[in-house]
C-alpha positions in Angstrom: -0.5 41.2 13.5 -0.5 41.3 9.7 2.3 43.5 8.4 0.2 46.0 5.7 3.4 46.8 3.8 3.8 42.9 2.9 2.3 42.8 -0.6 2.5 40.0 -3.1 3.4 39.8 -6.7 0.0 40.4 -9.1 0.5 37.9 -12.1 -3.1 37.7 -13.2 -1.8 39.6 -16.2 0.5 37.3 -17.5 -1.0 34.2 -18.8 -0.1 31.0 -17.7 2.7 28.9 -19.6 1.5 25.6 -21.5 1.8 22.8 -18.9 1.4 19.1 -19.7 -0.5 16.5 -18.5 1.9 15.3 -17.3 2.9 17.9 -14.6 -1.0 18.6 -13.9 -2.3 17.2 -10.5 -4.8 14.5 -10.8 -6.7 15.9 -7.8 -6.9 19.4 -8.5 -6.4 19.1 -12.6 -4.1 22.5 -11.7 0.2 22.6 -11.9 1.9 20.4 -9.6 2.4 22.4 -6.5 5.1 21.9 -3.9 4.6 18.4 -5.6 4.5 15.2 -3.5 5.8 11.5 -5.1 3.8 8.6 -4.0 5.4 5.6 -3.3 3.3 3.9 -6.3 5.6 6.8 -8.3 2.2 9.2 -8.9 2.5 13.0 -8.4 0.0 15.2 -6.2 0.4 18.6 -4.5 1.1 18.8 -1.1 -2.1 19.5 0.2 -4.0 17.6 -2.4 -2.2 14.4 -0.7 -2.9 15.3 2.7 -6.4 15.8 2.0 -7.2 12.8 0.5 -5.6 11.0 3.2 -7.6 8.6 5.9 -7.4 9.9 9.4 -8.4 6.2 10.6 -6.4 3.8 8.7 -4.0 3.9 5.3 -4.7 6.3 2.5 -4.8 5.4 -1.3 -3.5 7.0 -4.0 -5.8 8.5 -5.7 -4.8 7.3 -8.9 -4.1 4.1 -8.4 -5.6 3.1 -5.3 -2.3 2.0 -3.9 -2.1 1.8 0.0 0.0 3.9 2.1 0.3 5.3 5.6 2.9 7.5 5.2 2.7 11.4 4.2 5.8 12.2 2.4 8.3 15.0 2.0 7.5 17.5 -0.9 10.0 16.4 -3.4 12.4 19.8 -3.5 14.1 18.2 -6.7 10.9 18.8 -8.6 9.1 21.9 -6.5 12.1 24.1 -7.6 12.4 22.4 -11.7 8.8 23.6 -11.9 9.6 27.0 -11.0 12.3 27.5 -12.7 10.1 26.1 -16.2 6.3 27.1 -15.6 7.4 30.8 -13.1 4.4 32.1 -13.8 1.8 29.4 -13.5 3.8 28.6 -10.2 3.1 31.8 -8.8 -0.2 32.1 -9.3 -0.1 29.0 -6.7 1.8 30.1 -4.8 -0.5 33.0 -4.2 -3.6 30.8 -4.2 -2.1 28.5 -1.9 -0.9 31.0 0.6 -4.3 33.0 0.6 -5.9 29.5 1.4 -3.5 29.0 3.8 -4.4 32.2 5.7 -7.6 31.1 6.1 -7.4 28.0 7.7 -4.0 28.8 9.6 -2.5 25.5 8.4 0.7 26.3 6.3 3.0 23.9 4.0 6.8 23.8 4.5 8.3 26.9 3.0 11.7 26.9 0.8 14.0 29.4 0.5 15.9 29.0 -3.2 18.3 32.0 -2.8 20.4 31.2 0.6 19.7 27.3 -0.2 19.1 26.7 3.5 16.2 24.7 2.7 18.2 22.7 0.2 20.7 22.0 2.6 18.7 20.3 5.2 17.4 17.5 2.6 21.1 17.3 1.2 20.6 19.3 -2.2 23.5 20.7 -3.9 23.1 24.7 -4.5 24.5 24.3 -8.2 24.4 27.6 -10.1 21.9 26.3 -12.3 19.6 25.1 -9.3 19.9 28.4 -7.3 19.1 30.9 -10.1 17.3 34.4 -8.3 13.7 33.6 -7.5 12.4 35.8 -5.3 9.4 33.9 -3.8 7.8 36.9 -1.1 5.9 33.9 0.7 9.3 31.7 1.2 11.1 34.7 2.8 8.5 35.5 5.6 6.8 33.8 9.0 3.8 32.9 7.6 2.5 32.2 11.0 2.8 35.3 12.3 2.4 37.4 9.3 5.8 38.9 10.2 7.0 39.4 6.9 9.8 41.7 5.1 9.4 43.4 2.1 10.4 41.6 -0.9 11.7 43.3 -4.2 9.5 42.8 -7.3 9.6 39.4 -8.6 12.5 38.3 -11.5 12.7 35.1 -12.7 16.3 35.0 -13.9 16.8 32.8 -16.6 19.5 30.8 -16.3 22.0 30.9 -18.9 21.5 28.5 -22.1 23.4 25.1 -21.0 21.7 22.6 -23.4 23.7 20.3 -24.0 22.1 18.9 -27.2 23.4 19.5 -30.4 22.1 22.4 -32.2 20.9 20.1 -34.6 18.2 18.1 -32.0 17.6 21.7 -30.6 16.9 23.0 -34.0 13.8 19.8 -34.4 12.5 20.6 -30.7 8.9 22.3 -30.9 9.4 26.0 -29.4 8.0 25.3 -26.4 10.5 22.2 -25.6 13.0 24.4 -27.0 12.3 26.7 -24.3 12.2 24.7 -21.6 15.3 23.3 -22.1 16.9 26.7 -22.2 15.8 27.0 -18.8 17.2 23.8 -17.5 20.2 21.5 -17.2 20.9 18.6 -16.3 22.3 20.2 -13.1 18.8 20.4 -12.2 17.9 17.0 -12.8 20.7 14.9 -10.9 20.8 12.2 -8.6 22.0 12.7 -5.4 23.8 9.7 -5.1 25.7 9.0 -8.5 25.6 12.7 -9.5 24.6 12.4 -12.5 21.0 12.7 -14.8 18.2 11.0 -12.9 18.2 7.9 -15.0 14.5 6.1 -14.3 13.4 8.4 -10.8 12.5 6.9 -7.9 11.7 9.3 -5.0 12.3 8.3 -1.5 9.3 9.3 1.3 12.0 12.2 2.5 11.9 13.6 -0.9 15.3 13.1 -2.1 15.5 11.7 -5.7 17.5 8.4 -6.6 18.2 7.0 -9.9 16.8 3.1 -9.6 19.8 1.6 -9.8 21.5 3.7 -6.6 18.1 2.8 -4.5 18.9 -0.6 -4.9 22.8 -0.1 -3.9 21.4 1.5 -1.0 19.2 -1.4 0.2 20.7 -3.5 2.6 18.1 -4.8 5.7 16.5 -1.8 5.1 16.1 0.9 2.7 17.4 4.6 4.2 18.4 7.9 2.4 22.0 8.4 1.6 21.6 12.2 2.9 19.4 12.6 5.1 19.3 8.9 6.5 16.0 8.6 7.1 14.4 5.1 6.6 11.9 4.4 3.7 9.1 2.4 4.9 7.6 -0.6 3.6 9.6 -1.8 0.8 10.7 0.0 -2.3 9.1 3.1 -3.9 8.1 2.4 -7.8 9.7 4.8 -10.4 8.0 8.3 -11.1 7.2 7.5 -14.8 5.9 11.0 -15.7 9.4 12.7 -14.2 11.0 9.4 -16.2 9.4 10.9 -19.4 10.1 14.2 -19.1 13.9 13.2 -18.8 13.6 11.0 -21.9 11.6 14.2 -23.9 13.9 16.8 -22.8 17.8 15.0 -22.3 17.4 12.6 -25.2 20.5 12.4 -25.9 22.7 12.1 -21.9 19.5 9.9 -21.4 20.4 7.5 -24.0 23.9 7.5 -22.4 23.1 6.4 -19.5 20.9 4.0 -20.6 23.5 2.4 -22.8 26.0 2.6 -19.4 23.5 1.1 -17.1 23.4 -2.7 -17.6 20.1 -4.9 -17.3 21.7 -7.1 -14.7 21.6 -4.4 -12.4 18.4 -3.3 -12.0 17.2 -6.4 -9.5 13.3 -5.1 -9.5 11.3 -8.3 -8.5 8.6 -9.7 -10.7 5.9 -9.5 -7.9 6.6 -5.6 -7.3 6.9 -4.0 -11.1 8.1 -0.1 -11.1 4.7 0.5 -13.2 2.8 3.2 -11.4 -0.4 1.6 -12.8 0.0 -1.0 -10.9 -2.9 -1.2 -8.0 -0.2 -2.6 -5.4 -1.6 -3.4 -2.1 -5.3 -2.9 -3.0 -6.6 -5.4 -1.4 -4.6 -6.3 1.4 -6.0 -7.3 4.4 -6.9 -4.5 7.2 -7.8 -6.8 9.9 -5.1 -5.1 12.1 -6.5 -1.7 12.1 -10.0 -3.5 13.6 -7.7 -4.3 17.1 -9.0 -2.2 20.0 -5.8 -2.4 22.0 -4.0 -1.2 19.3 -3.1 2.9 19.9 -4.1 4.4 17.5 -3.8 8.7 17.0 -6.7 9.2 14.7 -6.2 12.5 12.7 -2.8 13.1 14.3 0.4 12.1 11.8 4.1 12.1 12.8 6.3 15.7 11.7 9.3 13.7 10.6 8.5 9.9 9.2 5.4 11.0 8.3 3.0 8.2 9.8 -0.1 9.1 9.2 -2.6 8.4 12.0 0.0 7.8 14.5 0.4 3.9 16.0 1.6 3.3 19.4 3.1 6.7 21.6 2.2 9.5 20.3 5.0 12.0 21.7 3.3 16.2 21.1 5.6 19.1 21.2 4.9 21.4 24.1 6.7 24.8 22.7 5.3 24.4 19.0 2.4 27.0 18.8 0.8 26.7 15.4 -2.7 25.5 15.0 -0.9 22.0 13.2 1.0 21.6 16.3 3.8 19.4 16.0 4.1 15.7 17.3 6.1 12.3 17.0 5.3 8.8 16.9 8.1 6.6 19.6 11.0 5.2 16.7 11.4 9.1 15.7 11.1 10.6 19.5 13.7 8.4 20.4 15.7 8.6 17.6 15.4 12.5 18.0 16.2 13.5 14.4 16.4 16.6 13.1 14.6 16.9 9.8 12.1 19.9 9.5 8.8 19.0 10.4 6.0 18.1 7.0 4.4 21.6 7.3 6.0 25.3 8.2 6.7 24.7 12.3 9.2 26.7 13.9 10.6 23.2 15.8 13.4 23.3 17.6 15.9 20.7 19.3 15.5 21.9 22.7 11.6 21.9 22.5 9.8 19.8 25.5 7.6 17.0 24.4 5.1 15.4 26.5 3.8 11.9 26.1 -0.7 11.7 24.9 -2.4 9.0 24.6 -5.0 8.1 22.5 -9.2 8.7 22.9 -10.1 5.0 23.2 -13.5 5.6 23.4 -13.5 8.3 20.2 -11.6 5.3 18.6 -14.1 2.5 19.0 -17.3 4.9 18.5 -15.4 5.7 14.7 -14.6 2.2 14.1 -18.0 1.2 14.7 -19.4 3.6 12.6 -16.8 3.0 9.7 -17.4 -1.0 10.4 -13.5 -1.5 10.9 -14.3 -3.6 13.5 -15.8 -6.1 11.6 -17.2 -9.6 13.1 -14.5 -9.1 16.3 -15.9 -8.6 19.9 -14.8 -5.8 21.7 -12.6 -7.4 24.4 -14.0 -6.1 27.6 -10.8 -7.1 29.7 -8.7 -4.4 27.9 -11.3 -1.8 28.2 -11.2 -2.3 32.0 -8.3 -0.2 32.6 -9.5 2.8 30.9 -10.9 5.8 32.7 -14.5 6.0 31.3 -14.8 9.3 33.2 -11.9 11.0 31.8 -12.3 10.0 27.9 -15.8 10.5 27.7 -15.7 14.3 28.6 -12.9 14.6 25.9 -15.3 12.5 23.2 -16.7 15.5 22.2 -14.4 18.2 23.4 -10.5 17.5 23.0 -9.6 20.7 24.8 -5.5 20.9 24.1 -5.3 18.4 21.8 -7.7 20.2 19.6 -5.0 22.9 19.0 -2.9 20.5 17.6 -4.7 18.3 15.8 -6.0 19.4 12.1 -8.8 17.1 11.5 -10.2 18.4 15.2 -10.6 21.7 13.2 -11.9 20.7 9.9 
């Protein structure tokens, strides 16, 4: 039951701040919101991403056309810098984004910036620069449920001036640079490795933010989070060059620092993979695997902590999770059992039940026919021996349970 006493915050009479290109979404054209780092280094909002993603085989940036098959973590680092330097453009999304929400009963992850709880589970720091009062009403209820408490009226408290420029850069800054940098420190804008300013941005698929350099200390057979220690699939992520920019604009001076501290030698990017977010990476690599009928594949149905979006192989589906996105797992993070918060706003537990689905093979082909991902191959009749015809085909149509679950069954 929706609580009538919940109300949110009416900004329509304050007008939006200035925001660059450079912060804009290039799906929506609107303010980066609850903003999502590509591994190719380009910015989306969280749902603009999971939109544009292929429910049958890897996504592309939308920029660049890089492939992926991963939906990664919103990037807290920059979801609570925006806030902090654009409040009021950020709450009008936030109050678009929720009313949307409400209608389709799909909600994104929520944050909570005053406790910090949030932070702490991907391993952010509550400075007192990063944990200024913003009382956000949507962060502070069940959005699921509606069951919401009454929030006071919204104050963006602006944090105390801690530039650390001289006053005779500030004095050359445009006023609306000026102004942003009274709003922000470098306490905001920090590795979480080597503690210091973000020095060219990478951005893990878990969302925590690296400075190039530490990614590549962290490397070893594998590339996995210092905090959270989740693994990074496929390879290494390309540096954010709009976040590098706004670093270089607004920290000129620690920038230049740490640029003069940080010697070439160390940064060991290979030739073939460039950290150029124009580059088209992957673009045309070869699919042919995707076009395997044995393979299992969980079309419209992604993974809640690695993100793998569809799901390949087991497909593991909470049993206690009740929202309409349901929550599931694909095998390496069922058995590995970790316990990161699920990529939208479930109420997942550790002592949940999860029961093993497999995948409609029939549904599969018929798409793949359609789509012509199976190319010139023959269907191999052997492995479709074993399947119960009976049983898929009166779930082609009609999923039943899984429809709950499954977003794209909705769409």
């Amino acid at each position: 039951m929706e609580n009538t006493a919940f109300t949110i915050p009416n900004f329509s009479d304050e007008e939006d701040e200035e925001v660059p290109d450079s912060f804009s979404c290039c799906v929506c054209l609107d303010l980066l919101y609850k903003p999502i780092v590509l591994s190719c280094g380009h910015i989306c909002c969280f749902w603009c991403v999971y939109k544009s993603m292929n429910c049958l085989r890897e996504s592309q940036c939308p920029t660049c056309r890089h492939q992926y098959y991963h939906f990664p973590t919103v990037c807290q680092a920059l979801h609570f810098l925006l806030l902090k330097m654009y409040p009021v453009a950020y709450n009008r999304r936030i109050n678009q984004t929720l009313e949307e929400e409400k209608k389709s009963g799909f909600y994104s992850p929520q944050f909570d910036p005053d406790t910090c709880e949030s932070q702490a589970k991907f391993g952010h720091s509550c400075s007192p620069s990063s944990s200024s009062k913003m009382n956000l009403v949507p962060n502070s209820c069940n959005v699921e449920t509606f069951e919401c408490t009454k929030q006071p009226e919204f104050t963006a408290h602006k944090a105390e001036p801690e530039t650390t420029g001289t006053p005779a850069e500030e004095k050359t800054l445009p006023h609306d640079k000026l102004d942003i940098k009274q709003k922000i420190s470098v306490a905001d804008v920090m590795c979480t490795m080597c503690k210091q300013l973000l020095f060219r941005p990478v951005v893990l698929n878990c969302g925590h933010v690296y400075c190039e350099t530490c990614v590549y200390k962290l490397a070893d057979e594998m590339l996995r989070c210092e905090v959270c220690q989740s693994p990074h699939p496929r390879g290494f992520p390309k540096v954010c060059l709009e976040f590098n920019h706004f670093l270089e604009e607004q920290f000129a001076e620690e920038y230049a620092r740490r640029s003069d501290a940080i010697e070439l030698k160390e940064i060991k990017v290979k030739p073939e993979t460039p950290s150029c977010s124009l580059d088209n990476g992957n673009k045309g690599e070869s699919t042919e695997w995707w076009s395997d009928p044995d393979l299992k594949v969980h079309i419209g149905v992604g993974c809640d902590f690695c993100g793998m979006f569809p799901i390949i192989g087991d497909r593991y589906r909470c049993t206690d999770c009740k929202e309409k996105m349901g929550f599931d797992l694909c095998k390496d993070c069922y058995d590995t059992r970790s316990k990161l918060p699920g990529r939208f706003n479930q109420q997942h537990t550790s002592d949940h039940s999860f029961k093993l689905v497999q995948p409609n093979y029939i549904r599969n082909i018929m798409l793949r026919l359609v789509t012509g991902q199976l190319g010139d191959r023959s269907i191999d009749t052997e492995s479709l021996s074993n399947i119960d015809f009976t049983a898929e085909a009166s779930g082609l149509f009609d999923d039943g349970e899984d429809n709950q679950n499954d977003p794209e069954a909705t769409d």
